[in-house]
TIKETI-539812 format. One record per residue: residue number from 1; residue in three letters; y, z, x of N, C-alpha, C in turn. Coordinates in steps of 0.001 Angstrom, whole numbers, padded with zeros to 6 digits, m for minus. Example, Ala and Ser with C-alpha at 12.3 -4.5 7.8 and 13.67 -1.06 7.14 Angstrom:
BEGIN
> 1:ALA:m005690:007800:013190:m004500:007800:012300:m003300:007800:013200
> 2:SER:m002250:007080:012850:m001060:007140:013670:000030:007870:012900
//
This chain:
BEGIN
> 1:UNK:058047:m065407:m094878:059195:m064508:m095095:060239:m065194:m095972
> 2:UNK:060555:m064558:m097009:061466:m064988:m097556:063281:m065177:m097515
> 3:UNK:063501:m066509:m097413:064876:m066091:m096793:065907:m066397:m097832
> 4:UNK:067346:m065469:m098002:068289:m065563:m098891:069650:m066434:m098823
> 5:UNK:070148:m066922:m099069:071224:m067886:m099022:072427:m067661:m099489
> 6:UNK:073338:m067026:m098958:074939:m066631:m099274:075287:m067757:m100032
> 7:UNK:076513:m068082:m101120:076877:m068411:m101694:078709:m067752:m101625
> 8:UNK:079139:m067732:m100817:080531:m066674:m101394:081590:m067720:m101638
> 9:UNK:081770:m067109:m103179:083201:m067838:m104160:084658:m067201:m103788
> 10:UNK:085131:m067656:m103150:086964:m066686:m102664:088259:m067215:m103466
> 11:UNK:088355:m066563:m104538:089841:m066635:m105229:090630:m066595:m104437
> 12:UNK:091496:m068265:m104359:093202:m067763:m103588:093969:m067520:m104062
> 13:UNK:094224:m066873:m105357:095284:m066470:m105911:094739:m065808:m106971
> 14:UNK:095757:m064929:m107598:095051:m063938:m108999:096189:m065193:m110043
> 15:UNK:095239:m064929:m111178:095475:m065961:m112347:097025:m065506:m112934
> 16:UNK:097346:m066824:m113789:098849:m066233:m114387:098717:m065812:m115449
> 17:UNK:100395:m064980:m115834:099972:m064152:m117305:100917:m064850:m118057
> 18:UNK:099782:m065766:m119092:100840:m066238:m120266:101997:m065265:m121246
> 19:UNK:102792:m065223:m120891:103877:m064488:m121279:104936:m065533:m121740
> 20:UNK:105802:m065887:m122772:107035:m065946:m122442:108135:m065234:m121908
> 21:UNK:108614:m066001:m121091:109740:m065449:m120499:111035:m065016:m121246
> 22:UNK:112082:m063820:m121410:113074:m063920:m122453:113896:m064442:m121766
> 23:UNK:114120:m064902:m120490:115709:m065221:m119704:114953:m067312:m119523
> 24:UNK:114119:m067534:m119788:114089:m068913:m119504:113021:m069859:m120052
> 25:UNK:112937:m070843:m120155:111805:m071468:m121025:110423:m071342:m120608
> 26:UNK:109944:m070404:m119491:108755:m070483:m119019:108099:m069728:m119676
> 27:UNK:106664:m070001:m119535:105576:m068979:m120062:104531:m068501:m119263
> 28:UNK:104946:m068354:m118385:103686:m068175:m117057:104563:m067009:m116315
> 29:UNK:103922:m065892:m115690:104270:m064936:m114864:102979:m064712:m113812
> 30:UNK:103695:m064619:m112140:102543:m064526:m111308:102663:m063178:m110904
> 31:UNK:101526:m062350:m110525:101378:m061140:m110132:101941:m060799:m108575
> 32:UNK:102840:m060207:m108664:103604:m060094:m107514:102926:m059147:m105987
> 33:UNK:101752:m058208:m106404:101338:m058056:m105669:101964:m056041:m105154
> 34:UNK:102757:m056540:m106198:103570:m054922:m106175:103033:m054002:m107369
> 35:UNK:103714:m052376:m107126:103758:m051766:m108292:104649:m050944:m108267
> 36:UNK:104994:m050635:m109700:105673:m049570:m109657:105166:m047942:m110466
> 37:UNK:106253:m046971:m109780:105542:m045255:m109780:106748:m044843:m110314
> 38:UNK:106483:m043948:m111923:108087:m043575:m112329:107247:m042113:m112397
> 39:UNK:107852:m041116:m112047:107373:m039625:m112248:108374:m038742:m112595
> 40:UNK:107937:m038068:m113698:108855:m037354:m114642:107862:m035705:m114827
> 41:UNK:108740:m035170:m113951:107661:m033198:m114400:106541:m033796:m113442
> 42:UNK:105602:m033661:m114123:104202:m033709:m113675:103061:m034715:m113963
> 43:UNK:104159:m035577:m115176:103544:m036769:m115333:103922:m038245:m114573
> 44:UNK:103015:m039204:m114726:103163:m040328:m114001:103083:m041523:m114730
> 45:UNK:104187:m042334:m114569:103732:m043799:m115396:103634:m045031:m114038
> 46:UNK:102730:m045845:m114399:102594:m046185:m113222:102316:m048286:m113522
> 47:UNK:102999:m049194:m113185:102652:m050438:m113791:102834:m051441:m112460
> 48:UNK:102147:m052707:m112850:102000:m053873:m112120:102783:m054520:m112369
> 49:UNK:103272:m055196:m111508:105077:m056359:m111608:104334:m057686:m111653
> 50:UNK:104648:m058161:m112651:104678:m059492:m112446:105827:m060064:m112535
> 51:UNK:106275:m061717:m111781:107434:m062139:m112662:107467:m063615:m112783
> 52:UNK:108404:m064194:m113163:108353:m065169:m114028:108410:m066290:m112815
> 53:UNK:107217:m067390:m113051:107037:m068354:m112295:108850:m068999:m111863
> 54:UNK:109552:m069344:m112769:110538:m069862:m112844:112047:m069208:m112548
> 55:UNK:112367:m068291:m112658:113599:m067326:m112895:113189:m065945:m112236
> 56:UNK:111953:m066029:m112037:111580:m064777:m110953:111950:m062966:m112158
> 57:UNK:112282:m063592:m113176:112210:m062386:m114419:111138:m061327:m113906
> 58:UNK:111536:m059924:m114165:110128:m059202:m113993:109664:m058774:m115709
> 59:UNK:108171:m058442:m115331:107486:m058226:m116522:106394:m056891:m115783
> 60:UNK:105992:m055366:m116267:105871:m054527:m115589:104391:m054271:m117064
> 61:UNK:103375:m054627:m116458:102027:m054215:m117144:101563:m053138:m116779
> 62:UNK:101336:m052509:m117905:100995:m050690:m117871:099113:m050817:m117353
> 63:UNK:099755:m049838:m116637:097943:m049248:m115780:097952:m047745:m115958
> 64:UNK:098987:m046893:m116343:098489:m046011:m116221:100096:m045220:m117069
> 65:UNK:099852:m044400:m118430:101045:m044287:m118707:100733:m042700:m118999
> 66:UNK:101721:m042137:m118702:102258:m040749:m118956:101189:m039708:m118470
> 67:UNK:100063:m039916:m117733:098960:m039255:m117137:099193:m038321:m116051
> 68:UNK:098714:m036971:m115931:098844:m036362:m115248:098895:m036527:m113403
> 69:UNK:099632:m035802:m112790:099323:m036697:m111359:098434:m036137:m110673
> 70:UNK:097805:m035099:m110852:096701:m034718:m109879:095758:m035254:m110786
> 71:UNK:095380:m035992:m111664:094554:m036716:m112372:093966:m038144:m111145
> 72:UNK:094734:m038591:m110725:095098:m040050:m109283:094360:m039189:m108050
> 73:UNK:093692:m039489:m107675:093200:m039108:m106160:094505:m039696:m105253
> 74:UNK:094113:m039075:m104182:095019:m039330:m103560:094931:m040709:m102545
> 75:UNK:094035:m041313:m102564:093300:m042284:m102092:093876:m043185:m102801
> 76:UNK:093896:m043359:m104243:094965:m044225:m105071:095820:m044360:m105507
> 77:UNK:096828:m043127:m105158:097765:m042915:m104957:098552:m043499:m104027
> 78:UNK:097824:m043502:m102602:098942:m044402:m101554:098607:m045816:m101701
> 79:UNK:097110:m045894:m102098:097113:m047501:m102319:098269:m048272:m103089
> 80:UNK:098981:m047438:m104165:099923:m047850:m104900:101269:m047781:m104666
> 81:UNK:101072:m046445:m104219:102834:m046333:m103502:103030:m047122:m102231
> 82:UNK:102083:m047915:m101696:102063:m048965:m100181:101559:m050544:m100883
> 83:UNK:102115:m050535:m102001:101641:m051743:m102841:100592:m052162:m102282
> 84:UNK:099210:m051651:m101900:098189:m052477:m101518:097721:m053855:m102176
> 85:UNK:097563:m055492:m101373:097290:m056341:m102305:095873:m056435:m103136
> 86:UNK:094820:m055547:m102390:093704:m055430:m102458:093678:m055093:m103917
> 87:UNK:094365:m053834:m104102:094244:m053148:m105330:094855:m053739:m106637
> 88:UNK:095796:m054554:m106140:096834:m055000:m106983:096074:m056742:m107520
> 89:UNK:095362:m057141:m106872:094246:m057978:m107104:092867:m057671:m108009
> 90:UNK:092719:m056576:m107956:091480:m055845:m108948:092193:m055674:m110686
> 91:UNK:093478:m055062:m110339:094233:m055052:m111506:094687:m056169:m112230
> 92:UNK:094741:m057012:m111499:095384:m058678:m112111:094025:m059164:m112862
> 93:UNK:092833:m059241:m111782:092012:m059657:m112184:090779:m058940:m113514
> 94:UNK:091301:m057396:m113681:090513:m056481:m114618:090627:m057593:m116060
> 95:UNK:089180:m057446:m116424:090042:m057507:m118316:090090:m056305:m119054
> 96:UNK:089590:m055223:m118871:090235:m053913:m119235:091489:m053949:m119487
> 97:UNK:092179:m054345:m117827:093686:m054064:m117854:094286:m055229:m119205
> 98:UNK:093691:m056061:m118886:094364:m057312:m120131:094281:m056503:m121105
> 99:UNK:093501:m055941:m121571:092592:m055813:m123308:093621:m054734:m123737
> 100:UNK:093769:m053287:m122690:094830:m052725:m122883:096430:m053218:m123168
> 101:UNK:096420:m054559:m122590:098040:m054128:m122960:098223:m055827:m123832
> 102:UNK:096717:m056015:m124294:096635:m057196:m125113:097422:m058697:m124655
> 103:UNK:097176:m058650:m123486:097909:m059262:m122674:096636:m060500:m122294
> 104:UNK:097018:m061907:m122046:096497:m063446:m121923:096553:m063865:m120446
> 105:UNK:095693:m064940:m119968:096021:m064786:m118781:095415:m066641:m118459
> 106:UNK:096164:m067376:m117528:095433:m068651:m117532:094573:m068970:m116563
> 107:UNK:092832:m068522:m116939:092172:m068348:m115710:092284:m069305:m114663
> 108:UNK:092315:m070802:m115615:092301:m072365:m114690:093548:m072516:m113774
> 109:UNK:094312:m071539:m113626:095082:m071414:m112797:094655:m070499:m111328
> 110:UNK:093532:m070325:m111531:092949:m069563:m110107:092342:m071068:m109497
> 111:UNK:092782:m070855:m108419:092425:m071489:m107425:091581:m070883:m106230
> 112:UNK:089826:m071765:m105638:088929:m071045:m104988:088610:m072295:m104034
> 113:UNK:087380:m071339:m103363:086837:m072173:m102104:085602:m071344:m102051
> 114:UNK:084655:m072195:m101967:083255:m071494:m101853:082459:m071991:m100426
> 115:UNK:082215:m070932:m099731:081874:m071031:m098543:079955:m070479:m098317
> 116:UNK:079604:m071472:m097860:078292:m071956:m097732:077453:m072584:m096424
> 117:UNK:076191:m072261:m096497:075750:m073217:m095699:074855:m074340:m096164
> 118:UNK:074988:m075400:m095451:074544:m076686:m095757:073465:m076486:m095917
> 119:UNK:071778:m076871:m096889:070681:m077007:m096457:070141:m078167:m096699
> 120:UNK:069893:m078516:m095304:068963:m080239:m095469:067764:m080442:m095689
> 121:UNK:067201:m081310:m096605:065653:m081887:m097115:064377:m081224:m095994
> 122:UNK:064983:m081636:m094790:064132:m080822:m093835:063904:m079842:m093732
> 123:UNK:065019:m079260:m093797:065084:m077840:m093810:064430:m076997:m094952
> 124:UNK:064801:m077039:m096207:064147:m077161:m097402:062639:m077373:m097372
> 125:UNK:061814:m078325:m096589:060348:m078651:m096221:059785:m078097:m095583
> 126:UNK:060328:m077699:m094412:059827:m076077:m093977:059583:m074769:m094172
> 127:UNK:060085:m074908:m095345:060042:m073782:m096172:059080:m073509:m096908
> 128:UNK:058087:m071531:m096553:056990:m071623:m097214:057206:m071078:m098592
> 129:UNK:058445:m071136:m099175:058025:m069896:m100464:058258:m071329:m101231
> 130:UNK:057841:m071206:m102321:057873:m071945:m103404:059077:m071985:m104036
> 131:UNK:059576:m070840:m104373:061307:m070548:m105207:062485:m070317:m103615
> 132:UNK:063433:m071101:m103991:064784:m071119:m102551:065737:m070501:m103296
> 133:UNK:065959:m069153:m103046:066875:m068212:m103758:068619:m068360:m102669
> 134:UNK:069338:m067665:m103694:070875:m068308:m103503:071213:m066885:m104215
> 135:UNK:072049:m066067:m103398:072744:m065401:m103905:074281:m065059:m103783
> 136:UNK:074943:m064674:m104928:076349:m065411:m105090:077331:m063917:m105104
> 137:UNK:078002:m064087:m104058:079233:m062934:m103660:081019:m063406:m104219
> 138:UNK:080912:m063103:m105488:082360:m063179:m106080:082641:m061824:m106768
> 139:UNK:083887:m061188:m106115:083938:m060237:m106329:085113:m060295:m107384
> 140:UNK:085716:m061121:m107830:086871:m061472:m108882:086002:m062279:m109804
> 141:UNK:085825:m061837:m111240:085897:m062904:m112372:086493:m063875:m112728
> 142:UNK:086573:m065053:m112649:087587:m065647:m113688:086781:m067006:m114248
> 143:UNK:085738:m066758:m115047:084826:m067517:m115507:084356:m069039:m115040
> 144:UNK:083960:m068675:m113567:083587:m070425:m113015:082199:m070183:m113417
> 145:UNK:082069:m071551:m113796:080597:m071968:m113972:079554:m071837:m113052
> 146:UNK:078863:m071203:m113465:077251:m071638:m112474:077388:m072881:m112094
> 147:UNK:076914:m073744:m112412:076936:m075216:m112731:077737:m075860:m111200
> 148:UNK:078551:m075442:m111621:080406:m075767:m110293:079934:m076017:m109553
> 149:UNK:079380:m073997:m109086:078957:m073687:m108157:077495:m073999:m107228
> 150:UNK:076869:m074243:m108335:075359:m075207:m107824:075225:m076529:m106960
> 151:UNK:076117:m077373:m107657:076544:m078683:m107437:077088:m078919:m106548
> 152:UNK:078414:m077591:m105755:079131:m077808:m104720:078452:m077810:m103917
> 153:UNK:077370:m076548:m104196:076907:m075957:m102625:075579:m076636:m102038
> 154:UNK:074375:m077212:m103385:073479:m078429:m103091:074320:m079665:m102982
> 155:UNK:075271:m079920:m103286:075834:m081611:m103039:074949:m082405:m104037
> 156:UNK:075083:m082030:m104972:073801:m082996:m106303:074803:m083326:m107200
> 157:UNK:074487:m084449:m107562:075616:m085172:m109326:075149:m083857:m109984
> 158:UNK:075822:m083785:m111538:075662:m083558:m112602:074031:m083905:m113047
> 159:UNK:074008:m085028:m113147:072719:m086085:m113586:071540:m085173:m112972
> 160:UNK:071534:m085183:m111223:070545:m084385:m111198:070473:m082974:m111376
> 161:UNK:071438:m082105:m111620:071549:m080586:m111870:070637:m080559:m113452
> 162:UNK:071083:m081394:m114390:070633:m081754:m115562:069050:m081890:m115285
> 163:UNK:068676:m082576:m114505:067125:m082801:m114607:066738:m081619:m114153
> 164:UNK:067041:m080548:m112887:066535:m079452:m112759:066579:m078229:m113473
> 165:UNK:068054:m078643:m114488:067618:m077221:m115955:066694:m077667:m117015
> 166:UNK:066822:m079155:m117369:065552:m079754:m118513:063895:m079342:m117715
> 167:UNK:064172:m079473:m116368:062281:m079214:m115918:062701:m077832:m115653
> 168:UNK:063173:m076930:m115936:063099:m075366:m116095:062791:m075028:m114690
> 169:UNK:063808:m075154:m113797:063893:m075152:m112328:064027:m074093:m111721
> 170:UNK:065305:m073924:m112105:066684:m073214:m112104:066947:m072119:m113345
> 171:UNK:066029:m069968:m111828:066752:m068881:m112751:067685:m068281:m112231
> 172:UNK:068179:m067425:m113211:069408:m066708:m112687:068955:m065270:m113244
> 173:UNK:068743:m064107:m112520:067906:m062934:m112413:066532:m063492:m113547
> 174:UNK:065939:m064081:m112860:064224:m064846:m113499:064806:m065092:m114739
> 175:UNK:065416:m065302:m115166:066133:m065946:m116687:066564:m068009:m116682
> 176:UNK:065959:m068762:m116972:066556:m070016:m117477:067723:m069973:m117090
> 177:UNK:068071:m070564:m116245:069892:m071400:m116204:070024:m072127:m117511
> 178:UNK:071006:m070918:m117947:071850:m072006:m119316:073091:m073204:m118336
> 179:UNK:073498:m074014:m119327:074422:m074630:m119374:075841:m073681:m118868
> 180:UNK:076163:m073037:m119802:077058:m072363:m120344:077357:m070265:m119373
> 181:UNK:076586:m070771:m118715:076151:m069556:m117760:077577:m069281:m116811
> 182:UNK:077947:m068271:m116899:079055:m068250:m115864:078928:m067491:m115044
> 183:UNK:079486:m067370:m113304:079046:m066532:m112228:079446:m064873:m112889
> 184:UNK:078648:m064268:m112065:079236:m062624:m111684:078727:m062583:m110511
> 185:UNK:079370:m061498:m109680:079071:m061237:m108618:078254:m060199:m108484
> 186:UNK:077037:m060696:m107430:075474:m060626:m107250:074384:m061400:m107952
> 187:UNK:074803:m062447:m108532:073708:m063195:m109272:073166:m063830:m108017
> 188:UNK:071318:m063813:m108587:070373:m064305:m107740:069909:m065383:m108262
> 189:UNK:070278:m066530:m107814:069584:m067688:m108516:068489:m068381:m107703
> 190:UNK:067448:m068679:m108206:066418:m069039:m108051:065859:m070377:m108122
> 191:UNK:065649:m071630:m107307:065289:m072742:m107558:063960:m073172:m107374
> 192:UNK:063194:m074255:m107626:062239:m074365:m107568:062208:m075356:m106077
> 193:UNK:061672:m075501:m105341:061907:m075625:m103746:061343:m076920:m104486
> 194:UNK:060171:m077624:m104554:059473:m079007:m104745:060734:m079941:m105691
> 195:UNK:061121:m079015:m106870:061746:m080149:m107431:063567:m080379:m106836
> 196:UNK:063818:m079313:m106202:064844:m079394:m105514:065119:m080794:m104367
> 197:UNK:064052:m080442:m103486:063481:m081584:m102264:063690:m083429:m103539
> 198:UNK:062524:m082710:m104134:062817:m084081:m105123:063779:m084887:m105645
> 199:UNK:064832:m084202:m106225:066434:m084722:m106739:067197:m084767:m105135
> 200:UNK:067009:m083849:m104145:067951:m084212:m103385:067447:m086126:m102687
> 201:UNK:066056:m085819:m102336:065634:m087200:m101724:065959:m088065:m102923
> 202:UNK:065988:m088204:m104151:067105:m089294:m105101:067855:m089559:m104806
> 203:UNK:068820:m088550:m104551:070394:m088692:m104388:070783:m089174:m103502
> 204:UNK:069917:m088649:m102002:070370:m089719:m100753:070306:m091387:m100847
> 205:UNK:068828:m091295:m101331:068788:m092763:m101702:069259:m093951:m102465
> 206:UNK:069963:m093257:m103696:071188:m093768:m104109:072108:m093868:m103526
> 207:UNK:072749:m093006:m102618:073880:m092727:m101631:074027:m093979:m100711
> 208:UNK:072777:m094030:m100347:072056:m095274:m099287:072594:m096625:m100003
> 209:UNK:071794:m096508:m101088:072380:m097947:m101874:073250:m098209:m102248
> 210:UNK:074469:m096947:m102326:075503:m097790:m103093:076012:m098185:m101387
> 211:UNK:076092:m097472:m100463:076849:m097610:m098988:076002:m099585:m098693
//
């Protein structure tokens, strides 16, 4: 029977928006988690607050301008008028929303934690399938590496991640692990169980020697 392996990546924070500030020397604005609803007749303008890391300045990114209001379900409607953070997290994190209002954002400013379970050599040896699949639950983009994420969650150097993409180990939906590969959420990555066992029993044994 084949068994699957959670991987989940959790953003603690939505990324900042390179902006300059006009009231102070900063250039960073954090997403406040709010929004605002201006309604005029029958239309609706509707934007995300951010404000200024430093001086707390607001800066109000358009999501939705001059659009009809029975156009909004009403389902996203209170999500907004009850500033939901949920929602207000999808919007920070869209690049739609960026692309629209041509707006920059500093992903390396997201901060995560990837939560996993350990698997040991043994464990790994008991195992009858040949390929030890890993599948990865990040429901926010902000371009982390495959790679990162491989390394954290096997506990392997660089050095050996390297030997398992040169021996063509390691797929990601039956595709070659590039280098340069970055997560989405639901990628199935695929390892080769023998050469896995192999680099990890290296690594301990180095571990051994340097201790």
């Amino acid at each position: 029977m084949s068994i699957e392996y959670i991987w989940e990546v959790k953003a603690k924070n939505t990324p900042l928006l390179k902006k300059k500030c006009s009231h102070c020397d900063s250039e960073r604005f954090h997403c406040s988690d709010k929004f605002r609803l201006n309604a005029q007749k029958k239309n609706i303008d509707i934007w995300l607050i951010y404000r200024c890391v430093k001086c707390n300045n607001r800066y109000n990114m358009t999501l939705f301008s001059k659009i009809r209001t029975e156009s909004i379900s009403k389902e996203l409607f209170n999500k907004l008028s009850e500033n939901d953070a949920g929602l207000a997290w999808e919007y920070a994190f869209s690049h739609e929303m960026r692309r629209r209002n041509n707006a920059e954002v500093d992903l390396d400013s997201v901060e995560y934690e990837i939560r996993y379970d350990e698997i040991s050599v043994e464990e790994l040896m008991h195992t009858d399938n040949e390929m030890i699949t890993f599948k990865i639950n990040c429901p926010f983009d902000f371009n982390l590496k495959m790679s990162t994420v491989i390394r954290s969650c096997l506990q392997i150097s660089s050095s050996k991640l390297n030997q398992l993409i040169e021996s063509e180990s390691i797929f990601v939906h039956d595709r070659l692990l590039q280098k340069k590969h970055k997560i989405k959420n639901g990628d199935l990555i695929r390892i080769n169980k023998e050469k896995l066992i192999h680099v990890r029993l290296n690594e301990n044994n180095i571990s051994n020697l340097v201790k």
